[in-house]
C-alpha positions in Angstrom: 0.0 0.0 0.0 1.4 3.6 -1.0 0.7 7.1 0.5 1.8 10.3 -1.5 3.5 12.8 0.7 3.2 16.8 0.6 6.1 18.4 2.9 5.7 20.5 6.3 6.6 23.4 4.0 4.2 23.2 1.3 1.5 21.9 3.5 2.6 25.2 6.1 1.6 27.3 2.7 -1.3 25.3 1.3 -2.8 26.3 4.8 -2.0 29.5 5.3 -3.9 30.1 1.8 -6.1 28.4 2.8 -7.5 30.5 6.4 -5.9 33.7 4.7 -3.6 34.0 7.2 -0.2 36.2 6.8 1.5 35.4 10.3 4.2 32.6 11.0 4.5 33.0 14.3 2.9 29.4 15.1 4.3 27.3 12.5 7.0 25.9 14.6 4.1 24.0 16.2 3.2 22.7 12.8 5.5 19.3 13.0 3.8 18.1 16.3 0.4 19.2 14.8 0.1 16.8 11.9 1.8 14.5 14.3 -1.3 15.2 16.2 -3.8 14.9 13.5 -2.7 11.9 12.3 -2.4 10.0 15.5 -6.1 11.3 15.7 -7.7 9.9 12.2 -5.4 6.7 12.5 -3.8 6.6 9.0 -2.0 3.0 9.2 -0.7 3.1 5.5 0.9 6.4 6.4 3.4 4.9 8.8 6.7 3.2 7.6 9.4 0.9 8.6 12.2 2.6 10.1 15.5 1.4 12.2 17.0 2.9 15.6 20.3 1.7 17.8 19.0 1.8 21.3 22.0 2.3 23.6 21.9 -0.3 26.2 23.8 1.2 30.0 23.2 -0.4 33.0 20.9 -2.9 31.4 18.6 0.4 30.7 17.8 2.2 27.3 15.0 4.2 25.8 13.2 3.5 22.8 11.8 6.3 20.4 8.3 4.7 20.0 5.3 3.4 22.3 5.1 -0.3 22.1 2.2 -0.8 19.5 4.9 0.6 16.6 7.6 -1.7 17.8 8.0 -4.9 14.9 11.1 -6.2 16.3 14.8 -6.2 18.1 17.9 -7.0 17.4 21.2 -8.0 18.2 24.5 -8.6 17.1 26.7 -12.1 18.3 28.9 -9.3 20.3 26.3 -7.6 21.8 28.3 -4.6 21.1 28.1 -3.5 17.3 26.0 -3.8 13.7 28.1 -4.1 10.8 27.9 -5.8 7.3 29.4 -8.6 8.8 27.0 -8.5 11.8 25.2 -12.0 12.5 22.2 -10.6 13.9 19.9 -12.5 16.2 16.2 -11.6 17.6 16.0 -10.2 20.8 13.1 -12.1 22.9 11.1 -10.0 24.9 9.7 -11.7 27.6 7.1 -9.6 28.8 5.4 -9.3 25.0 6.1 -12.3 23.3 4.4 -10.9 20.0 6.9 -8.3 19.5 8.4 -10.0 16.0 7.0 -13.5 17.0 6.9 -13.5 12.8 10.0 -13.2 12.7 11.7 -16.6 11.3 15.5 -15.9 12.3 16.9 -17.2 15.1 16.4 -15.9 18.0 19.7 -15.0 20.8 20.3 -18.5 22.9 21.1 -16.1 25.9 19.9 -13.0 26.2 16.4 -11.5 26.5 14.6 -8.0 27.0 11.7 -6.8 28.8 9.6 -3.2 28.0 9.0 -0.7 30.5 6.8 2.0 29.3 9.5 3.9 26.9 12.8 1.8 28.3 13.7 -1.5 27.4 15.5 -3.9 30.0 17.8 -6.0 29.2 19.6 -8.8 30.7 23.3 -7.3 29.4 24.4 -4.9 30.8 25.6 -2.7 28.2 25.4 -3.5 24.4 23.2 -1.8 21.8 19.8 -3.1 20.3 18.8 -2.9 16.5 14.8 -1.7 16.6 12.6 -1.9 13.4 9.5 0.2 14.5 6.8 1.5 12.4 7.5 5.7 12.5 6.5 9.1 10.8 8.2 9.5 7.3 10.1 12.6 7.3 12.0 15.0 5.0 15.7 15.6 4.8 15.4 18.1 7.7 13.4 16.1 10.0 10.1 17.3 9.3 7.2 14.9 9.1 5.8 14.2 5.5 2.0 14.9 5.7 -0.1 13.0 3.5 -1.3 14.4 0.1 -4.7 14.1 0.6 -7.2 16.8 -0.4 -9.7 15.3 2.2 -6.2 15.2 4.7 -5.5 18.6 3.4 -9.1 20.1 4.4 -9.8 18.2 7.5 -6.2 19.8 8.8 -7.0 23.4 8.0 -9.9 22.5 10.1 -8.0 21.4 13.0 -5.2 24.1 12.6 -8.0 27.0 13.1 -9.2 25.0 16.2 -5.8 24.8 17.5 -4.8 28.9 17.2 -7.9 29.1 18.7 -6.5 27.8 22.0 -3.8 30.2 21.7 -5.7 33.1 20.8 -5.7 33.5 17.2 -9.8 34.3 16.1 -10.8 33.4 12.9 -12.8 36.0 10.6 -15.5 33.4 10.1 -15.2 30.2 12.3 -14.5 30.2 16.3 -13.0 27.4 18.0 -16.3 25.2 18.7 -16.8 25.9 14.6 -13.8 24.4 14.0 -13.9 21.4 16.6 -17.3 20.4 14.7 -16.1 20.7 11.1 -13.0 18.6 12.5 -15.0 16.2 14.0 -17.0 15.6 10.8 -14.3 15.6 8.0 -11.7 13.6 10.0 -13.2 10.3 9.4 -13.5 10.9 5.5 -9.7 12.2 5.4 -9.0 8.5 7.1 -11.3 6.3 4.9 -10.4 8.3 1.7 -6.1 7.3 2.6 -6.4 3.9 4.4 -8.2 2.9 0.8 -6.7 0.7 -2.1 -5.3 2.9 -4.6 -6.0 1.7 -8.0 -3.0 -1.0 -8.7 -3.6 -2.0 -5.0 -7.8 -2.6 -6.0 -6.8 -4.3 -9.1 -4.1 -6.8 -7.1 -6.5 -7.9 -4.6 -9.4 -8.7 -7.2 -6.5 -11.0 -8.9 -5.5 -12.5 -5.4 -9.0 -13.3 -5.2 -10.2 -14.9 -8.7 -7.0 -15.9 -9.7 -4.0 -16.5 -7.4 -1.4 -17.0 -10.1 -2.4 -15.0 -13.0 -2.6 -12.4 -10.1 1.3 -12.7 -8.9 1.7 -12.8 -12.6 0.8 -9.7 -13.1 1.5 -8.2 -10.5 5.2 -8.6 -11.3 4.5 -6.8 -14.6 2.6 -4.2 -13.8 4.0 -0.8 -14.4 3.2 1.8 -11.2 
C-alpha cells in the first residue's frame, strides 16, 4: 500500500492560503500538529518501517516509539556492534512475546529483554539493540511528510483554526467550537479516503481473489 506525501513546507503554505492568514508566528508547532492529526484519524498506511540503535547502559535504554509501533529487536553475536558482517539475532522479549514472533530468524540463545513503558531492559548490561519500529516518514530536515490528501488537506486546516484558537488566534469566520465540529466531521472521511486501495492495490486484490497465479503474474508486470 502507497501514501503520496506533501512536505511540512508546502502543506505550512497550502494552509495558510487556505484560512488567509499572513503570520508565521505558530508554524514551529506545525510538525507536532500533523503529528497530532494523524495519531487522531489513525492513517496505518501512512506509517513506515524505520531502524534505531538503542543504547543499552546499566541494562537500561530508551526507545523512540510506544510499544504498538515496535516490529522487532535485534542483536549482534557481540552484543556490542551492527556491521555488514553482523550476524544478527532476535531479541526475545519476555514480557510481550508478540513483538516480531513472525519473525523466522533465530532468535539469541542467551539474552532476553523486557519493555517498561519507553525503556527496554535487558539482561546485558551494556550492548546496543537494532529496533525496526513503524515511524512518521520525514523530509531531509526532520520534518514529518504529511499525506497528500485533499480530504487530509481540508480536514487539517480544520484542526489548525481549532488549534490557534486555543492560543488566541480568532478566525474571521469560524471560532474554536466551529472548528472542533467541522473537524470532528471531515476527519473520518480524510482516514477512509487514505487507508483505501489505490487503484493498482484494488486491481491486485481482485486478482488474489479470482485468480492467485495470474494475479502474482501480473503483479510482477505491472507498471506503477
Amino acid at each position: 500500500m502507497h501514501v503520496n506525501y506533501i512536505s511540512t513546507k508546502q502543506l505550512i503554505g497550502r494552509i495558510l492560503n487556505g484560512i488567509g492568514l499572513e503570520s508565521t508566528n505558530f508554524v514551529d508547532s506545525f510538525p507536532q500538529w500533523i503529528e497530532d492529526a494523524i495519531s487522531i484519524i489513525g492513517i496505518p498506511k501512512y506509517y513506515i518501517h524505520k531502524h534505531y540503535v538503542i543504547n543499552i547502559n546499566q541494562h537500561k535504554g530508551s526507545l523512540p516509539c510506544d510499544v504498538e509501533s515496535i516490529h522487532s529487536l535485534w542483536v549482534d553475536t557481540n552484543l556490542n556492534s551492527f556491521s555488514k558482517r553482523s550476524c544478527l539475532k532476535h531479541l526475545t522479549i519476555r514480557n510481550n512475546p508478540l513483538i516480531g514472533h513472525e519473525i523466522k530468524l533465530p532468535q539469541h540463545e542467551s539474552v532476553y529483554g523486557n519493555i517498561n513503558g519507553r525503556f527496554l531492559e535487558t539482561s546485558f548490561y551494556n550492548g546496543k539493540v537494532l529496533l525496526i519500529y513503524k515511524g512518521i516518514p520525514c523530509d531531509d530536515e526532520g520534518y514529518p511528510l504529511a499525506p497528500s490528501n485533499a480530504d487530509f488537506i481540508q480536514a487539517f486546516e480544520y484542526y489548525v483554526i481549532m488549534r490557534l484558537a486555543l492560543i488566541g488566534y480568532k478566525h474571521p469566520i469560524l471560532n474554536y467550537e466551529q472548528a472542533y465540529q467541522l473537524w470532528e466531521k471531515h476527519y473520518p472521511r480524510a482516514g477512509n479516503s487514505i487507508n483505501w486501495m489505490s487503484l493498482p492495490e484494488y486491481q491486485e486484490f481482485t486478482e488474489m481473489w479470482n485468480n492467485s497465479i495470474l494475479g502474482d503474474l501480473q503483479s510482477l508486470n505491472y507498471i506503477h
